[in-house]
C-alpha angles and dihedrals in degrees: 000000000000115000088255133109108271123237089246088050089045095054093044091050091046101053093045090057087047098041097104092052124109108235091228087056100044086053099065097044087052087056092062098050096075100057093040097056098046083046090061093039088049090053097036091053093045088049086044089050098047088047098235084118139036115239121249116161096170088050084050093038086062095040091058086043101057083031089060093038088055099051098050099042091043109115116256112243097181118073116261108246081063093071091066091097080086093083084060087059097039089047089052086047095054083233116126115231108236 
């Protein structure tokens, strides 16, 4: 086994610190995650090819990590029947809402 964290550890982890979420909630944070981290990619990669950066994908990789941990586990200060404008999203996705 690596020193890491296993897959098994890291789920269990994952869903104690989100416990307390509601899933619609969680949902619609999760829909935002995609586009936000290719976004950043996207920009990362433009100022690294431009050299107004150096590149460090492994420095980046942990930023989006604890970026992406932060937002789900943030607690939700809206109510949760508020959070329902994800469907939209998922219908114009051609995804289905669980």
């Amino acid at each position: 086994m690596s020193e890491g964290l296993s897959d098994e550890m890291a789920r269990a982890w994952l869903r104690a610190e989100l416990a307390g979420i509601a899933q619609v909630v969680l949902r619609s944070r999760a829909m935002i995650l995609g586009p936000m981290v290719l976004g950043i990619c996207a920009q990362y990669e433009r100022m690294v090819n431009d050299d107004a950066q150096q590149g460090n994908w492994e420095s980046l990789g942990y930023f989006l990590v604890d970026s992406i941990v932060g937002m789900l586990a943030a607690p939700s200060t809206a109510p949760v029947d508020s959070m329902d404008f994800n469907e939209g999203w998922a219908r114009t996705a051609g995804r289905r809402v669980a």
